[in-house]
MOPAC internal coordinates of N, CA, C and O (Angstrom, degrees):
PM7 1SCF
backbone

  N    0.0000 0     0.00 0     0.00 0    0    0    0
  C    1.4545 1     0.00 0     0.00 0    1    0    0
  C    1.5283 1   107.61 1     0.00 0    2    1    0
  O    1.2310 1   119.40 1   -43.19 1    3    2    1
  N    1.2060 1   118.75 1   136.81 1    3    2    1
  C    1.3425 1   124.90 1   179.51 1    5    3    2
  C    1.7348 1   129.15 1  -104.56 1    6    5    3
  O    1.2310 1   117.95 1   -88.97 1    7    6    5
  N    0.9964 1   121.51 1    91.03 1    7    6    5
  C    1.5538 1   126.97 1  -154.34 1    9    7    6
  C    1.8372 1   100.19 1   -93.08 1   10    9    7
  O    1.2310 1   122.75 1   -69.50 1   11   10    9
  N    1.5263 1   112.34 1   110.50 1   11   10    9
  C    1.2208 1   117.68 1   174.23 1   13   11   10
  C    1.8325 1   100.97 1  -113.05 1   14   13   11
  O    1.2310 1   134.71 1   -18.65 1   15   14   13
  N    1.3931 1    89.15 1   161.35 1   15   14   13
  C    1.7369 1    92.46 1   160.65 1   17   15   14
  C    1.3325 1   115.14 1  -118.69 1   18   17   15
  O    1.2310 1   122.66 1  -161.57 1   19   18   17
  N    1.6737 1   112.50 1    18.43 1   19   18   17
  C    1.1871 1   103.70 1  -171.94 1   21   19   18
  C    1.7402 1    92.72 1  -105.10 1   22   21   19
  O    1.2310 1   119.81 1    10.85 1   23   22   21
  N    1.5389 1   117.98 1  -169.15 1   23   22   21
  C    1.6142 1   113.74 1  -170.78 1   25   23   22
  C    1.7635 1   101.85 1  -113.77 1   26   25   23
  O    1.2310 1   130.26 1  -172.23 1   27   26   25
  N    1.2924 1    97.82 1     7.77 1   27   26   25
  C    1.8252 1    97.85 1   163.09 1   29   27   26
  C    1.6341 1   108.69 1  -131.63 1   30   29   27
  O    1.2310 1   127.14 1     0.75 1   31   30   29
  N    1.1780 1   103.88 1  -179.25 1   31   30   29
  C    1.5730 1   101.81 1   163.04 1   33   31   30
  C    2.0331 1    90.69 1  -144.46 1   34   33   31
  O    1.2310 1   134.57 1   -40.33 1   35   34   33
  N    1.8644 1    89.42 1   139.67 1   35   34   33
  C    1.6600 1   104.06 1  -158.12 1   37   35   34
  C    2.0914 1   101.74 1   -59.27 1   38   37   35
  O    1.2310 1   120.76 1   -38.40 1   39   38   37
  N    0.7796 1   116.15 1   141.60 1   39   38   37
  C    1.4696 1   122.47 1   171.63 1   41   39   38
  C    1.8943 1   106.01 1    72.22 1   42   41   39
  O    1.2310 1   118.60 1  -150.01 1   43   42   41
  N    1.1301 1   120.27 1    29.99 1   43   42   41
  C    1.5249 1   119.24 1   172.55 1   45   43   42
  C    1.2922 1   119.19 1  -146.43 1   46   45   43
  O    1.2310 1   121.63 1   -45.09 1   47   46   45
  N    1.2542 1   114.49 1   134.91 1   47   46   45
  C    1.5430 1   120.36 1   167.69 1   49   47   46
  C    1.5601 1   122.83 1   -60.21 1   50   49   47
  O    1.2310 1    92.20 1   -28.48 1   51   50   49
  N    0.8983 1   164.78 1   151.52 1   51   50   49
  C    1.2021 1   156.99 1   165.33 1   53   51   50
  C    1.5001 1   100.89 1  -119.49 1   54   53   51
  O    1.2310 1   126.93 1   -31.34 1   55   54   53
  N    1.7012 1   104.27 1   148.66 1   55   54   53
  C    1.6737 1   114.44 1   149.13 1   57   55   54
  C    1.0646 1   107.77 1   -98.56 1   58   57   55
  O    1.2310 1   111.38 1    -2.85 1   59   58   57
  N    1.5372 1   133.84 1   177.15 1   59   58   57
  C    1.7308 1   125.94 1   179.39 1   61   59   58
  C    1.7714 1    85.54 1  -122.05 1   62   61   59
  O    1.2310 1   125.07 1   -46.01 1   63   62   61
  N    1.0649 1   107.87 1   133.99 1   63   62   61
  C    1.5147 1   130.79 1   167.54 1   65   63   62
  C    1.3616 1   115.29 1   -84.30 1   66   65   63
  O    1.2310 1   116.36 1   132.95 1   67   66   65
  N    1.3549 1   124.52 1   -47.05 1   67   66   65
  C    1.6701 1   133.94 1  -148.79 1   69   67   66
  C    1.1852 1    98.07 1   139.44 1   70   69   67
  O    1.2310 1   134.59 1   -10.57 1   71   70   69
  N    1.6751 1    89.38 1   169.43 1   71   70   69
  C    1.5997 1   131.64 1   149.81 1   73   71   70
  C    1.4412 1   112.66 1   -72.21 1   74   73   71
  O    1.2310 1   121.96 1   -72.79 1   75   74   73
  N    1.7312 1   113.86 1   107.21 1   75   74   73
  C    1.4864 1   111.98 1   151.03 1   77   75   74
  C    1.5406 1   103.47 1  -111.60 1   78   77   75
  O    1.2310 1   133.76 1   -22.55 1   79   78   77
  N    1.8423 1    91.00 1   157.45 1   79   78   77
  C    1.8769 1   104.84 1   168.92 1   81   79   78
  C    1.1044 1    85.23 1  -163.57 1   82   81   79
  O    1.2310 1   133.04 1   -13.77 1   83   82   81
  N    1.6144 1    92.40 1   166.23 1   83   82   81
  C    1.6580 1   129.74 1  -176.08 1   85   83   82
  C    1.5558 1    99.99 1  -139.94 1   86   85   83
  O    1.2310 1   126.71 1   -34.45 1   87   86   85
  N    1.3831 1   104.70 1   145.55 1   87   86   85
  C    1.3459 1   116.33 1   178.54 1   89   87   86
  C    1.5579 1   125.24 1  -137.95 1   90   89   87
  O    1.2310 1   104.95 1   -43.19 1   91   90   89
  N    0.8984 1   145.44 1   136.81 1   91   90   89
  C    1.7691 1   137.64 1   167.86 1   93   91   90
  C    1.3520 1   100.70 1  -121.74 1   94   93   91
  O    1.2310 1   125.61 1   -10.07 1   95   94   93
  N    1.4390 1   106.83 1   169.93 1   95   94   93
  C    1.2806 1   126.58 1   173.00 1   97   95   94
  C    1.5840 1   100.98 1  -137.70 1   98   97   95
  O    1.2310 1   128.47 1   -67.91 1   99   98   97
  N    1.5934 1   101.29 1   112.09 1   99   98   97
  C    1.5197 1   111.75 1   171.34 1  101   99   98
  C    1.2771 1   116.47 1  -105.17 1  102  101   99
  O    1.2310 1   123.20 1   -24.28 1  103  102  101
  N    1.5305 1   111.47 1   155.72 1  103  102  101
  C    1.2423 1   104.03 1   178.22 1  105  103  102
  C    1.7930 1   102.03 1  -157.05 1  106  105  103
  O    1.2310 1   114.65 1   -24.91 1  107  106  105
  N    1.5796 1   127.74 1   155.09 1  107  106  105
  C    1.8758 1   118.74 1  -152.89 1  109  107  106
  C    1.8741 1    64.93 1  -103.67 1  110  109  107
  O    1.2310 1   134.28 1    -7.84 1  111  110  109
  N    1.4833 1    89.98 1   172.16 1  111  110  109
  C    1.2269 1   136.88 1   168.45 1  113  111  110
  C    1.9779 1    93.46 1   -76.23 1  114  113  111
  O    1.2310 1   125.93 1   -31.10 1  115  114  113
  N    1.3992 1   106.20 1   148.90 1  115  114  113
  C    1.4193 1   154.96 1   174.15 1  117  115  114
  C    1.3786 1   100.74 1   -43.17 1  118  117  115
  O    1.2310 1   127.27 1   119.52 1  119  118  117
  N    1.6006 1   103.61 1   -60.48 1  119  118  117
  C    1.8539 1   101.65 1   171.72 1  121  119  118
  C    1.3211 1   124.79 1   -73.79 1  122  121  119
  O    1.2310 1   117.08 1   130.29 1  123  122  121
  N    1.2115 1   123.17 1   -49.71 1  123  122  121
  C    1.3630 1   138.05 1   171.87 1  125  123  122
  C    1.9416 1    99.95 1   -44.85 1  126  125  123
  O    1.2310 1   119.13 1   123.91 1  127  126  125
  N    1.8892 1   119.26 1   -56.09 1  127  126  125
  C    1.4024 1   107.05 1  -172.21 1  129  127  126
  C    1.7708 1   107.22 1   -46.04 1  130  129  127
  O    1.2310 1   125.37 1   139.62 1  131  130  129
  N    1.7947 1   107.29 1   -40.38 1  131  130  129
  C    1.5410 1    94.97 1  -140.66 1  133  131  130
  C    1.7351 1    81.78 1   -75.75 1  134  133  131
  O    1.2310 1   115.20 1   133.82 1  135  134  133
  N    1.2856 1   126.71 1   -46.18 1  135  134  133
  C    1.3690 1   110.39 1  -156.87 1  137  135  134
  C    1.8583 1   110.47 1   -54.76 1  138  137  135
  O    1.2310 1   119.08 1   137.94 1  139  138  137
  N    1.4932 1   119.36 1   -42.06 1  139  138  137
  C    1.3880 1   114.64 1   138.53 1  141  139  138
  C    1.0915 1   130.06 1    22.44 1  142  141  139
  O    1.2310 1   131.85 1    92.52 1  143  142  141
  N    1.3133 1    94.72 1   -87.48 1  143  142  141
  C    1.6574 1   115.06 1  -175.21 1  145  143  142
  C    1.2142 1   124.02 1   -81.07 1  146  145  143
  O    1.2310 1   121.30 1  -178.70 1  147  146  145
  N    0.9792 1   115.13 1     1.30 1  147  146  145
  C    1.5272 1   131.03 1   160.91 1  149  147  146
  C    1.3913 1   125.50 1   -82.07 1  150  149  147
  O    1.2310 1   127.71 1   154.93 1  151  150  149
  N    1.6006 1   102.76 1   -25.07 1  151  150  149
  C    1.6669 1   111.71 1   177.57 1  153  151  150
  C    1.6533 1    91.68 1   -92.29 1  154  153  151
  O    1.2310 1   116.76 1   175.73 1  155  154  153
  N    1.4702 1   123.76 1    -4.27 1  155  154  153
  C    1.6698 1   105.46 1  -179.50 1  157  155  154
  C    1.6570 1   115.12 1   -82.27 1  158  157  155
  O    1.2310 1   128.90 1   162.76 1  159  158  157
  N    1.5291 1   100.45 1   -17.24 1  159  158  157
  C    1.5067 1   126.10 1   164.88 1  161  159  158
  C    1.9773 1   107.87 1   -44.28 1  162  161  159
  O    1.2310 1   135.62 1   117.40 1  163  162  161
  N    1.6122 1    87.38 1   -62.60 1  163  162  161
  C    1.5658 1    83.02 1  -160.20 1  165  163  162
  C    1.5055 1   114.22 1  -105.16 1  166  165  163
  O    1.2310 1   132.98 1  -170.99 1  167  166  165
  N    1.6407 1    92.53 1     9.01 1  167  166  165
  C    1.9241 1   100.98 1   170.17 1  169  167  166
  C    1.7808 1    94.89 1    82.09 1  170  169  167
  O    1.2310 1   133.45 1    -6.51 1  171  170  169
  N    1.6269 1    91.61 1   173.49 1  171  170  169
  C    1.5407 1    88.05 1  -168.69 1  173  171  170
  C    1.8126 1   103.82 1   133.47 1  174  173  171
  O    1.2310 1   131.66 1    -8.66 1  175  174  173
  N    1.4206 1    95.10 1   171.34 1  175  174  173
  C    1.6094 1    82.70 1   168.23 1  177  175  174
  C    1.7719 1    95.13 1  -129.92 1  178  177  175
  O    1.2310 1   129.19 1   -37.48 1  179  178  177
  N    1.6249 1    99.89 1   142.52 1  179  178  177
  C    1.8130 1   125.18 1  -169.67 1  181  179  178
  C    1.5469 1    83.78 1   -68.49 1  182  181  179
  O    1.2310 1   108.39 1   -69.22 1  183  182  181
  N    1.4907 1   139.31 1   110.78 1  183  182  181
  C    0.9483 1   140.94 1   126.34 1  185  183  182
  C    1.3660 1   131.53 1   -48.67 1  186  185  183
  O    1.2310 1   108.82 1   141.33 1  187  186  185
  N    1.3079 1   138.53 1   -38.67 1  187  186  185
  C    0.9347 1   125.33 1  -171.94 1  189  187  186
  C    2.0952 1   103.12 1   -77.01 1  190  189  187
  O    1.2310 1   128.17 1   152.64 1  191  190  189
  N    1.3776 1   101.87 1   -27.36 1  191  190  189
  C    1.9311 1   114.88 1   170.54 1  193  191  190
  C    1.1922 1    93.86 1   -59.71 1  194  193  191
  O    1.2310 1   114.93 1   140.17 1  195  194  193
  N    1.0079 1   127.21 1   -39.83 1  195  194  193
  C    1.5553 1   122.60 1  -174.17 1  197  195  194
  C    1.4140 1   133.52 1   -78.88 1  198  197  195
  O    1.2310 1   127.84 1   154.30 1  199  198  197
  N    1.3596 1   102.51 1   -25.70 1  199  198  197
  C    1.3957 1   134.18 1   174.21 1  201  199  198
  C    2.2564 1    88.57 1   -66.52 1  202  201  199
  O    1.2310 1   130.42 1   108.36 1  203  202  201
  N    1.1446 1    97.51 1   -71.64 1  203  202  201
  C    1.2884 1   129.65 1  -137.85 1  205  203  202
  C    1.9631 1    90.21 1   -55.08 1  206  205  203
  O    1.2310 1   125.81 1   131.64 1  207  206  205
  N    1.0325 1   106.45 1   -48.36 1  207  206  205
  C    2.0147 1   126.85 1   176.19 1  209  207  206
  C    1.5656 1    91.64 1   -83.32 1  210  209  207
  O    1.2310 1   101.30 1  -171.19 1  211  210  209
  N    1.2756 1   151.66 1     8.81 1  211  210  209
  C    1.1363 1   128.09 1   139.79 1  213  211  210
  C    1.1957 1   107.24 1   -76.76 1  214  213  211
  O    1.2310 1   121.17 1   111.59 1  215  214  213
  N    1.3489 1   115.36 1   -68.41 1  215  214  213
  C    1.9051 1   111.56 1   174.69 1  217  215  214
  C    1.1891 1   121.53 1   -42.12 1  218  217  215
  O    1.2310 1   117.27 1   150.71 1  219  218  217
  N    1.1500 1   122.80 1   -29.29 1  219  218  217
  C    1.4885 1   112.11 1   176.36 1  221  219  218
  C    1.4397 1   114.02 1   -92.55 1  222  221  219
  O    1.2310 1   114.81 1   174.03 1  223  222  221
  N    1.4140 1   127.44 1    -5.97 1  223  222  221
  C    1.4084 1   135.15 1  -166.88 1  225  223  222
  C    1.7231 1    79.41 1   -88.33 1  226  225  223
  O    1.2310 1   118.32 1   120.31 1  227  226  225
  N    1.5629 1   120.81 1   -59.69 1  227  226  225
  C    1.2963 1   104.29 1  -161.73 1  229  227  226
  C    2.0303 1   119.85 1   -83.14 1  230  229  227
  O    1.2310 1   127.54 1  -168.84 1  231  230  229
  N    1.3517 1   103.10 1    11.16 1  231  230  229
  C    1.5385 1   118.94 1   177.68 1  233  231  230
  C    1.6412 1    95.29 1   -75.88 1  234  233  231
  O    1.2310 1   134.73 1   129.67 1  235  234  233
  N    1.2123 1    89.11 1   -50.33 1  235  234  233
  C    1.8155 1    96.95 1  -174.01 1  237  235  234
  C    1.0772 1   104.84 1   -57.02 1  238  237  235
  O    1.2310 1   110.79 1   113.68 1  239  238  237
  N    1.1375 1   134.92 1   -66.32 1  239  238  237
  C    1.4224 1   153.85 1  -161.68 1  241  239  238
  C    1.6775 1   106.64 1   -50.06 1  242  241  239
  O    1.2310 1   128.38 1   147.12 1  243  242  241
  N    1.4348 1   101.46 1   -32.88 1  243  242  241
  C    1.6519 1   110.59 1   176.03 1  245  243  242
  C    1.4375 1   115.24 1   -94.87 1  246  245  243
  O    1.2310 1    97.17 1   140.22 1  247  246  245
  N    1.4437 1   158.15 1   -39.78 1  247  246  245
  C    1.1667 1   144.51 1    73.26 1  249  247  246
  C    1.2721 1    90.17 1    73.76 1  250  249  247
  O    1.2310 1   136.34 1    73.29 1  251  250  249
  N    1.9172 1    85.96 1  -106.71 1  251  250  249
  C    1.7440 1   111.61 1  -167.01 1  253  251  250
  C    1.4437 1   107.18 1   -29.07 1  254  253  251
  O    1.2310 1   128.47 1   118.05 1  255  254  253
  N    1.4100 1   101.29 1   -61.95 1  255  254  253
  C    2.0454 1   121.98 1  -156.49 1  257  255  254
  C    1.6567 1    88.26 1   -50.37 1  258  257  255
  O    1.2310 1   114.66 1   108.48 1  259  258  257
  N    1.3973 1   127.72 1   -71.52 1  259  258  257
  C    1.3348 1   141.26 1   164.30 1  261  259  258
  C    1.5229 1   116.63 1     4.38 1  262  261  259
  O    1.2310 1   122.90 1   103.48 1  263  262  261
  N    1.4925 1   112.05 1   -76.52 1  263  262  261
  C    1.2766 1   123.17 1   179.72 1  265  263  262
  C    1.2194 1   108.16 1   -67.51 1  266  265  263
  O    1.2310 1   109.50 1   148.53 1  267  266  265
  N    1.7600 1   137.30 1   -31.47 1  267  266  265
  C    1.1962 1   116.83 1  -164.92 1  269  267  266
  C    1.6754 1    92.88 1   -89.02 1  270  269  267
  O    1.2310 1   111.64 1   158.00 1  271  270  269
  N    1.0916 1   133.36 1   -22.00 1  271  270  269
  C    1.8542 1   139.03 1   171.65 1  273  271  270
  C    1.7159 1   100.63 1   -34.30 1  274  273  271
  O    1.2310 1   138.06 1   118.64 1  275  274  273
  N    1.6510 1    82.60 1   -61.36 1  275  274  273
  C    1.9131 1    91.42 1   179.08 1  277  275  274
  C    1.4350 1   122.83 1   -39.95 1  278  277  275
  O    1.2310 1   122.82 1   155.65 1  279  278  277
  N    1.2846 1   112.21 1   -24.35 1  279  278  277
  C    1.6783 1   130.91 1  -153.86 1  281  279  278
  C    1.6048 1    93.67 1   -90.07 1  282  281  279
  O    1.2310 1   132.56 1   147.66 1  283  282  281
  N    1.4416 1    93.34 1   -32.34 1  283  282  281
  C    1.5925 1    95.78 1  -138.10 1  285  283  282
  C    1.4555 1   157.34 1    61.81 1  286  285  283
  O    1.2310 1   136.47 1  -142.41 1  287  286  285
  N    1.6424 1    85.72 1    37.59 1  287  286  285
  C    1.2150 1   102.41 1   163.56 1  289  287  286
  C    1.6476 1   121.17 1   -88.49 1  290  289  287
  O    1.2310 1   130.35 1   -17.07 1  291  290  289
  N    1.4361 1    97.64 1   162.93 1  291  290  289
  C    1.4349 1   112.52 1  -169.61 1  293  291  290
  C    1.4796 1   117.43 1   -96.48 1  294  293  291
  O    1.2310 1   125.92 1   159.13 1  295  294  293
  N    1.8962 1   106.23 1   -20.87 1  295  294  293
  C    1.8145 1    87.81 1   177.84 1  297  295  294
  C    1.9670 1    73.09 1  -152.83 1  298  297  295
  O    1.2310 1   124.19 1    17.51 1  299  298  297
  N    1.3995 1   109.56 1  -162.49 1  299  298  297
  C    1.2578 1   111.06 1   172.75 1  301  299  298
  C    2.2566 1    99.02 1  -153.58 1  302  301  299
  O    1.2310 1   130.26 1   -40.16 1  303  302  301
  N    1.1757 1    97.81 1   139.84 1  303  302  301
  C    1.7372 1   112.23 1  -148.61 1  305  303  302
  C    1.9115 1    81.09 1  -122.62 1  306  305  303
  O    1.2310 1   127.68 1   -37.71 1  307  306  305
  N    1.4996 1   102.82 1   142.29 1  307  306  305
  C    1.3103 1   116.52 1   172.80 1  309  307  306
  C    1.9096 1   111.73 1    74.69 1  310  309  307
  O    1.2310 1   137.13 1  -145.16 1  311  310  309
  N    1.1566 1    84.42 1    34.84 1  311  310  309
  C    2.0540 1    96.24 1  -172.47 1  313  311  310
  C    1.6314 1    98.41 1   -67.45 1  314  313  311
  O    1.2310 1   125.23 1   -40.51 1  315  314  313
  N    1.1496 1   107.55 1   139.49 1  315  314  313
  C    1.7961 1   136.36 1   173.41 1  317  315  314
  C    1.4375 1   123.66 1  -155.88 1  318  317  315
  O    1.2310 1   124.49 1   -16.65 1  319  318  317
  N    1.4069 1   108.98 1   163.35 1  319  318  317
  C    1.3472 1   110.29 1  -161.83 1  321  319  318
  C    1.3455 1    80.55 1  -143.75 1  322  321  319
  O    1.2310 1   123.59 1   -40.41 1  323  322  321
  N    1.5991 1   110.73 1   139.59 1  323  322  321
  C    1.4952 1   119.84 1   148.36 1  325  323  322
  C    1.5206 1   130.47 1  -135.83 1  326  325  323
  O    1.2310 1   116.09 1   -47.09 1  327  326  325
  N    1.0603 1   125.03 1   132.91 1  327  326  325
  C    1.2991 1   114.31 1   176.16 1  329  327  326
  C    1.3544 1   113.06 1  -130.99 1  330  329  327
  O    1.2310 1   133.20 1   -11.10 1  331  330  329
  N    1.6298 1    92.10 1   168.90 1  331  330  329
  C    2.0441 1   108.60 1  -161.72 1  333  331  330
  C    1.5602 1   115.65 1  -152.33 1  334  333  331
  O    1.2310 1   119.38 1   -52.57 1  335  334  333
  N    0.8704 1   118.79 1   127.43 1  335  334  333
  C    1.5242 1   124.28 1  -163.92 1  337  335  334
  C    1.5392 1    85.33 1   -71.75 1  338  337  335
  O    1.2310 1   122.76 1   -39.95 1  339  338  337
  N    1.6491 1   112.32 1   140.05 1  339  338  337
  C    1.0927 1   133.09 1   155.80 1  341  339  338
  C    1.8175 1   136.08 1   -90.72 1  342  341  339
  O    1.2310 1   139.58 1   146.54 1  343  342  341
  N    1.6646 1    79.63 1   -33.46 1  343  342  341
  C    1.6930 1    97.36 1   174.23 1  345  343  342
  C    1.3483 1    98.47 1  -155.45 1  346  345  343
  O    1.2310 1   120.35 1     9.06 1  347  346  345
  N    1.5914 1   116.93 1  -170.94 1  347  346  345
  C    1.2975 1   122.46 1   173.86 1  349  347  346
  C    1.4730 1   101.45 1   -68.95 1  350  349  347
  O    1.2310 1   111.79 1    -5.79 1  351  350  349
  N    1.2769 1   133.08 1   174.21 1  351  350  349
  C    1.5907 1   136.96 1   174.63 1  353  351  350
  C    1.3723 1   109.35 1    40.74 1  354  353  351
  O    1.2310 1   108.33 1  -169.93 1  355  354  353
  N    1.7178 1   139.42 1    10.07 1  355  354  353
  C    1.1479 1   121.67 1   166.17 1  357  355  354
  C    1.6467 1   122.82 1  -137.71 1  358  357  355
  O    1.2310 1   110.83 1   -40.73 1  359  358  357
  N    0.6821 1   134.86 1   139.27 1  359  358  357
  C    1.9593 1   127.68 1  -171.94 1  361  359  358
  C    1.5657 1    84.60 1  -131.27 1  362  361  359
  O    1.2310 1   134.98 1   -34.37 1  363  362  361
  N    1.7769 1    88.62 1   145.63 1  363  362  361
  C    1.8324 1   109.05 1   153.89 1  365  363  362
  C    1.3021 1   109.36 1   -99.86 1  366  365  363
  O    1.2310 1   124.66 1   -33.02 1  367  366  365
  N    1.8900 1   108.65 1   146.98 1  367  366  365
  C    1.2110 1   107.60 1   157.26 1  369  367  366
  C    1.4094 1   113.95 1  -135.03 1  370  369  367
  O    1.2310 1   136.23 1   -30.76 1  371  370  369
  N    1.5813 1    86.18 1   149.24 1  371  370  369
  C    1.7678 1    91.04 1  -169.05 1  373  371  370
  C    1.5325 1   100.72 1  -104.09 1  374  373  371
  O    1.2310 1   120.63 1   -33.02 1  375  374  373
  N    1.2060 1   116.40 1   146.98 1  375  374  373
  C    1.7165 1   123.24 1   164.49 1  377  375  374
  C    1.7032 1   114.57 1   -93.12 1  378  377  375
  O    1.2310 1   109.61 1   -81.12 1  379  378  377
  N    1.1077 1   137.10 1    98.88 1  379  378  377
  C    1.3476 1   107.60 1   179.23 1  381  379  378
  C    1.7448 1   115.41 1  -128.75 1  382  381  379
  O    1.2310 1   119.35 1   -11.15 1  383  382  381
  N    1.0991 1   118.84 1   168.85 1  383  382  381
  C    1.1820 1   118.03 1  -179.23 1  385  383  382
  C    1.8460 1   109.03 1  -165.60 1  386  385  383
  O    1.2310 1   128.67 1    27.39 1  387  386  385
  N    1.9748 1   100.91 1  -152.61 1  387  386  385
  C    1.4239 1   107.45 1  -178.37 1  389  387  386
  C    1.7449 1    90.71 1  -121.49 1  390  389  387
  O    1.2310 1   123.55 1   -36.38 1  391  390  389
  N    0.9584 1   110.80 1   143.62 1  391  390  389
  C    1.4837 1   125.38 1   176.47 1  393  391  390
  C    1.5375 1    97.24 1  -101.84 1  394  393  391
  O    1.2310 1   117.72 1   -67.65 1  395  394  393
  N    1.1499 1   121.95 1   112.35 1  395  394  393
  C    1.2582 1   125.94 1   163.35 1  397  395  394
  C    2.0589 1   128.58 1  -115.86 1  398  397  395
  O    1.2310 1   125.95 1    -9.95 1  399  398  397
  N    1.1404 1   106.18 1   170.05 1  399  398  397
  C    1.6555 1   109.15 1   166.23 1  401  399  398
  C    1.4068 1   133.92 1  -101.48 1  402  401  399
  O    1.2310 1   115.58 1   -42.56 1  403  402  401
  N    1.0767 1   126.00 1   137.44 1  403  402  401
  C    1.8604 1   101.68 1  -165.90 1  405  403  402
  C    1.4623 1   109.42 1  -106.79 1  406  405  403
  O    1.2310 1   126.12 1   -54.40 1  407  406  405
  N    1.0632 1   105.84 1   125.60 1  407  406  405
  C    1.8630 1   116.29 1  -167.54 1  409  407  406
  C    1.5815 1    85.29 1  -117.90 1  410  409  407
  O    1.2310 1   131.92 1   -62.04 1  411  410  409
  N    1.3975 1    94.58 1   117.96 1  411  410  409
  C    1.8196 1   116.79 1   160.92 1  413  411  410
  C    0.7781 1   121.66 1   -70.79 1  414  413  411
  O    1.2310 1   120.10 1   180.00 1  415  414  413

């Protein structure tokens, strides 16, 4: 599967299939938040937040790929990611894009 963010891919025709996305909602464990917040004290970057929106950036990302397979598409053109805090200690992220077909 071929994941662009641009709205062509160089040397191919495309058909447009749809809109596919995938989404999760992550959220750390209780111990992991408070120790957290202890590094917001002394600055720094929250690794384990960071850890935590990689896995879920690439859950989405599989998801997405998933549904556009179903389609049968061959790559997906106009790829984005967004995310949004749902609660304290948890954000969703969505993967979304265009599922397309590749005509030579």
């Amino acid at each position: 599967m071929i994941l662009v963010t641009t709205e062509t891919i160089a040397g191919h025709q495309i058909e447009v299939l749809g809109l596919v996305k995938g989404s999760t909602i992550q959220s750390k464990n209780i111990g992991r938040d408070i120790t957290q917040s202890f590094k917001t004290i002394v600055g720094g970057e929250l690794k384990a937040y960071t850890q935590m929106m990689d896995s879920a950036r690439a859950l989405a990302t599989k998801r997405m790929v998933e549904e556009a397979e179903t389609m049968g598409a061959d790559a997906i053109v106009a790829m984005r990611y967004s995310s949004a805090s749902v609660m304290q200690g948890a954000a969703e992220v969505m993967a979304y894009g265009t599922a397309v077909k590749l005509k030579d």
